[in-house]
N, C-alpha and C positions, 0 to 999 in steps of 0.2 A: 717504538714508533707510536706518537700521536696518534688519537684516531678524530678528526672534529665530528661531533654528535651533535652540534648547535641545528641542523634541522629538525631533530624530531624534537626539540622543545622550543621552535620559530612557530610563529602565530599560520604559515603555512601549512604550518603541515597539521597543527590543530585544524584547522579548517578542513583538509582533506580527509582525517577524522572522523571531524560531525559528518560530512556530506556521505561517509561511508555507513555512518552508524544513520543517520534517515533513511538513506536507500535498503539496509538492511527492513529497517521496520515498516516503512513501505511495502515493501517484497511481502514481510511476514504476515501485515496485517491483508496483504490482496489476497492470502494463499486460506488463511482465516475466513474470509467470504468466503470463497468458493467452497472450503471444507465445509462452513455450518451449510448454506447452501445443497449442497449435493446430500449430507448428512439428512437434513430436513426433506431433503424428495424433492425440493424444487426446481425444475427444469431451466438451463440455463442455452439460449443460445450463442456458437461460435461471438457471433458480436459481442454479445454479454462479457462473455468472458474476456475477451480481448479488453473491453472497454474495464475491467474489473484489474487486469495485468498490467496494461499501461499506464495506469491512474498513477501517477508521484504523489497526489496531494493527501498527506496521512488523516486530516482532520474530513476529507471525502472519502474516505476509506474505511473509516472508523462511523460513522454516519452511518454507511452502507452495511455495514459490522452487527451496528445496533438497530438497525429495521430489520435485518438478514433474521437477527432472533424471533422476528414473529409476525413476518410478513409472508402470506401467504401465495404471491405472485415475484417474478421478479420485477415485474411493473412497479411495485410496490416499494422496492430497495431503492430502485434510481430515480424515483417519484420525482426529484426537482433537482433535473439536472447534473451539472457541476463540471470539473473538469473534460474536456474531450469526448463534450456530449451527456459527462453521466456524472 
């Protein structure tokens, strides 16, 4: 018996995919804050961090990644905005 495999090389399910593999690095790169963060001694509040989990946008995430290394407040990470507040 046949088996049709034509979806996993339909432009569908590439897309389903990509949208898995951004949401992965999303994830990794929010979890990355909070590690250098907390590592660093920097106090985060409940909001903070919610605002640091919810975030989808990898290029405000990465931002906040690269102040995280040597910002001395978290005022300082989310200095200008962006996504859902931060």
């Amino acid at each position: 018996m046949a088996v049709d495999t034509s979806f996993f090389t339909s432009p569908l399910s590439e897309e389903i995919r990509d949208e898995g593999r951004t949401e992965g690095r999303t994830e990794g790169r929010a979890s990355d804050v909070l590690r250098l963060l907390d590592r660093r001694g920097i106090p985060l509040s409940e909001a903070d961090r919610e605002r640091v989990t919810s975030c989808k946008d990898l290029d405000t995430l990465t931002r906040w990644f690269d102040r995280a290394i040597t910002a001395s407040s978290a005022a300082e990470v989310f200095l200008d905005g962006g996504p859902s507040g931060g």
